[in-house]
N, C-alpha and C positions, 0 to 999 in steps of 0.2 A: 474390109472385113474386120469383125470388132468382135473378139470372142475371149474370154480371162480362161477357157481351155485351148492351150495351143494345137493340142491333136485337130480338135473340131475344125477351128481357124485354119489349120492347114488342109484338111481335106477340103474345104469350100476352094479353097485358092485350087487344089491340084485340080478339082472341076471344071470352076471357071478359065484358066491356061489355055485347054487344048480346043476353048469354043474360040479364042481371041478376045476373052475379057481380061484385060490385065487387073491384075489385087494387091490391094498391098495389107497386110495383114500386122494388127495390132491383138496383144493380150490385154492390153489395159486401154479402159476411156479417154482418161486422160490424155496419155501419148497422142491417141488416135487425132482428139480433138486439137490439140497443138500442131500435128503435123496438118491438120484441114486446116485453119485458122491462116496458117504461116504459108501454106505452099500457093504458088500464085496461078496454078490451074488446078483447078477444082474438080473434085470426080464429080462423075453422073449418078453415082449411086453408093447407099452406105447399105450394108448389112450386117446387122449386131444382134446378139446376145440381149435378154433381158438384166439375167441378175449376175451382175458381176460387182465385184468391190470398188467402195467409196463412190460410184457415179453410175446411174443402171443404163441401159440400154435408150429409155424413153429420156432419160435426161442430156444424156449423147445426142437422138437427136434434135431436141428441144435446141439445143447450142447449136449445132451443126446449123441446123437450119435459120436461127437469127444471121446466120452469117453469110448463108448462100440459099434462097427460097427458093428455089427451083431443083434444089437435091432431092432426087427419090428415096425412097428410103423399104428394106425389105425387113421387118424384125423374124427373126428366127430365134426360137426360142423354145424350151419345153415347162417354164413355169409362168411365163404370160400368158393371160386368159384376155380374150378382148373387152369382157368387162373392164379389166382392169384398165384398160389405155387409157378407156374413155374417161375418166380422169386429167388427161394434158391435153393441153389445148393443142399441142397437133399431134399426129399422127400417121403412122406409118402409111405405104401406099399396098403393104401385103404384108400378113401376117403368116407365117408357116411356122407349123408347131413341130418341136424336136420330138422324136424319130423321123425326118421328113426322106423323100426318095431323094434322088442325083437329079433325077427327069421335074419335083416340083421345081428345086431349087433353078435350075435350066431354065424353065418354062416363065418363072418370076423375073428370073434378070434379064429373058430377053424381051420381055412386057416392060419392065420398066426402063431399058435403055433404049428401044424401039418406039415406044409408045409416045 
């Protein structure tokens, strides 16, 4: 979970806990990307923020994914528009815009770790 608001970051994580999705949660790209790159099991799934500092969301997973292509990816965000993605050459596997419920966010990760 990739969010440069910790609040946010942390209610996704307190969500996903009590289903059995374990999270590990970063405020910054950077870090996030350093820990995917270095750790040597790799999650199933990335969920980020669009617009955060020095590195946005789509270029998180733009890296992420040269490096493991079979990561899913959920962007959650409330100033991505899907115009806008379409712009990089890849792209998330679900997009949910901020204010979203407890039940989409549910509903997206277990489509993308099930699917």
């Amino acid at each position: 979970v990739v969010d440069d608001d910790p609040a946010v970051a942390e209610v996704i994580e307190a969500l996903l806990d009590p289903y059995g999705h374990k999270s590990k949660v970063f405020t910054k790209p950077k870090e996030a990307l350093d820990s995917f790159i270095t750790e040597p099991i790799k999650p199933k799934l990335l969920i980020t923020d669009f617009q955060m500092p020095k590195m946005n969301g789509m270029e998180l997973l733009q890296a992420c994914k040269r490096d493991h292509p079979s990561l899913r990816c959920i962007s959650a965000s409330g100033t991505l528009h899907v115009e806008e993605m379409k712009v990089y050459p890849i792209q998330p596997d679900k997009h949910l815009a901020k204010p979203f419920y407890p039940r989409q966010l549910l509903d997206a990760v277990e489509e993308m770790v099930t699917g």
